[in-house]
N, C-alpha and C positions, 0 to 999 in steps of 0.2 A: 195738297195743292202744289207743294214744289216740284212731285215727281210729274205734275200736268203741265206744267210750266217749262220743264227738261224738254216733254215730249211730243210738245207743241214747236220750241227751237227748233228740235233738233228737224221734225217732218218738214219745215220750213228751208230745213236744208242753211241754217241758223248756227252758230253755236251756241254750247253753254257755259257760264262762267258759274264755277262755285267756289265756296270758300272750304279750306282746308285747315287742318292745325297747323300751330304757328302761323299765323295770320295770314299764308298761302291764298293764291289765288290759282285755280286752276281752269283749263279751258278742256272742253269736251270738243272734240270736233266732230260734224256728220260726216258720215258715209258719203252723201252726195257729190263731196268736194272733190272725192274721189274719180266721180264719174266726168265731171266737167270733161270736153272735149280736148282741151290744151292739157290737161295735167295726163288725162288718160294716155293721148299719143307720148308724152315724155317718159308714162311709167313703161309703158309696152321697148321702150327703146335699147333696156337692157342698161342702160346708163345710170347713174343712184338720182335719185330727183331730190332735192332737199326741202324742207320745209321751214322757212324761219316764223317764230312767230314772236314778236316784239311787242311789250306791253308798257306802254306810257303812262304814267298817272297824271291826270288835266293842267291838278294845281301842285306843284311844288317838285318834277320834272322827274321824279323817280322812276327809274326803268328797270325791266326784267326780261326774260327772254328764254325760248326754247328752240330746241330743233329736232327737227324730225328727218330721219332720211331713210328712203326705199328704193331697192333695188330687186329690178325683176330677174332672175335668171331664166332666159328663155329656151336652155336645152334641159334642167332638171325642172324646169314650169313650177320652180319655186318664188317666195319672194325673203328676202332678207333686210332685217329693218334696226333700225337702231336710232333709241328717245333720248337725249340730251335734257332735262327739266333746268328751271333752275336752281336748283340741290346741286344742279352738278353730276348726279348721278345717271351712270350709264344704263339702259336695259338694249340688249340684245336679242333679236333670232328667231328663228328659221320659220316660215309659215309657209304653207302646203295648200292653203283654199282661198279663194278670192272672200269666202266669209268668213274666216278666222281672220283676213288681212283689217277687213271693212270693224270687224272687231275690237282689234287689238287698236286700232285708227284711234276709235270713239275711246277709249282708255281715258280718264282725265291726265292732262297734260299739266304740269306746275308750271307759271310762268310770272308771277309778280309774288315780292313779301310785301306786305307794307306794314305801316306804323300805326295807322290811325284807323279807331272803330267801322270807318266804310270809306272805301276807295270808287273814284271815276277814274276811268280806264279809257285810252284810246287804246284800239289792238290791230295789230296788221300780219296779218299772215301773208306771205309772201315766196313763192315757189320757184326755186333757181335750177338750171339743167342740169349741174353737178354735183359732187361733196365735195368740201376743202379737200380732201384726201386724193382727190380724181384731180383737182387743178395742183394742187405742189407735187403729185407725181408730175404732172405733164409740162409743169416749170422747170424740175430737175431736170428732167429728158432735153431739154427745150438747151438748158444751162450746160448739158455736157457734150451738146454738141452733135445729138442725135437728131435733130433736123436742119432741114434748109433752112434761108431765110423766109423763103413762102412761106414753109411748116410752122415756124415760128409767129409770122404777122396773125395766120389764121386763127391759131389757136390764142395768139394774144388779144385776139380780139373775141376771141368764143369766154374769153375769161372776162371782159368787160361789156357781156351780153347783157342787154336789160330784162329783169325777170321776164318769168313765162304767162303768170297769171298772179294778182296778188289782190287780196280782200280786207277789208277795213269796218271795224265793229267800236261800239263804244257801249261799255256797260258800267255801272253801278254795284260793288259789291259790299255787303254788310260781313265783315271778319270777325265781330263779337262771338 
C-alpha cells in the first residue's frame, strides 16, 4: 500500500516524504518540478539553479534542510549536479540524459532528524538563480575592483533577487 501511496504523490506531481534510519526524514521529489515553466527556462540558462529545501517541525520549531544544485552545460549538453542532505554529505556528477537527470532528482533527499516517534512537517522547497559558489565568486570580482559601480549595483541586486519559484508542503511522518 505505501509503494501506492509513493505513486500516486509522485503522478500528482506531489512529493514524497519517507522515513529513514536514524529517525531521518527524507523527501522524494517528482520529475514534474522539473518541467515547471520558470525552473525549466532558469535550468536551460547555463547558470547553477539551486534548490533549497527547508523542513520545519509544527510543534517545538526544529529545522533541517537540504540543497540541491544543477547546472546545465549547454556546449557538452551535459548536466552537473550536486546533493547537499542533511548528513551533511556531499554527492556529486556528471549526467548525460535529461532521464538519468529526472532520475537522479526523484533520489530520496534527507532533510529533517527528529526526536519523537512521528513528526509534522512544514516543508518549502524553494529555487534561487544561482549557487552560493556563483554569488561569493561574483562578490570577490565585485570587491577587487573588477567592475564599475553599475556592474556592482546590478549584480548586488541579482544577489538580493526574490526566488524563482518556491512550493510549500505539510506532511506527517511516523520514524518508529
Amino acid at each position: 500500500m505505501g509503494v501506492l501511496i509513493l505513486a500516486l504523490a509522485l503522478a500528482a506531481g506531489q512529493p514524497s516524504f519517507t522515513a529513514q534510519g536514524g529517525r531521518v526524514v527524507a523527501i522524494v521529489l517528482p520529475a514534474e518540478l522539473l518541467a515547471d515553466r520558470d525552473v525549466q527556462r532558469q535550468l536551460g540558462s547555463g547558470l547553477t539553479t539551486t534548490f533549497l529545501v527547508v523542513a520545519r517541525q509544527r510543534e517545538g520549531g526544529a529545522r533541517g534542510a537540504a540543497r540541491i544544485e544543477i547546472r546545465f552545460d549547454p556546449w557538452d549538453e551535459v548536466w552537473f549536479v550536486r546533493r547537499i542532505g542533511i548528513d551533511a554529505k556531499e554527492e556529486r556528477q556528471r549526467i548525460t540524459t535529461r532521464e538519468s537527470l529526472e532520475k537522479w532528482w526523484s533520489a530520496p533527499t534527507a532533510i529533517f532528524t527528529g526526536t519523537a516517534n512521528r513528526v509534522a512537517l512544514n516543508v518549502t522547497l524553494t529555487v534561487l538563480p544561482f549557487s552560493a559558489a556563483e554569488a561569493d565568486d561574483a562578490r570577490r570580482w565585485i570587491v577587487a575592483g573588477g567592475g564599475s559601480p553599475l556592474v556592482a549595483a546590478l549584480i548586488g541586486t541579482t544577489f538580493d533577487a526574490k526566488p524563482i519559484r518556491s512550493w510549500r508542503w505539510q506532511t506527517e511522518v511516523d520514524l518508529r
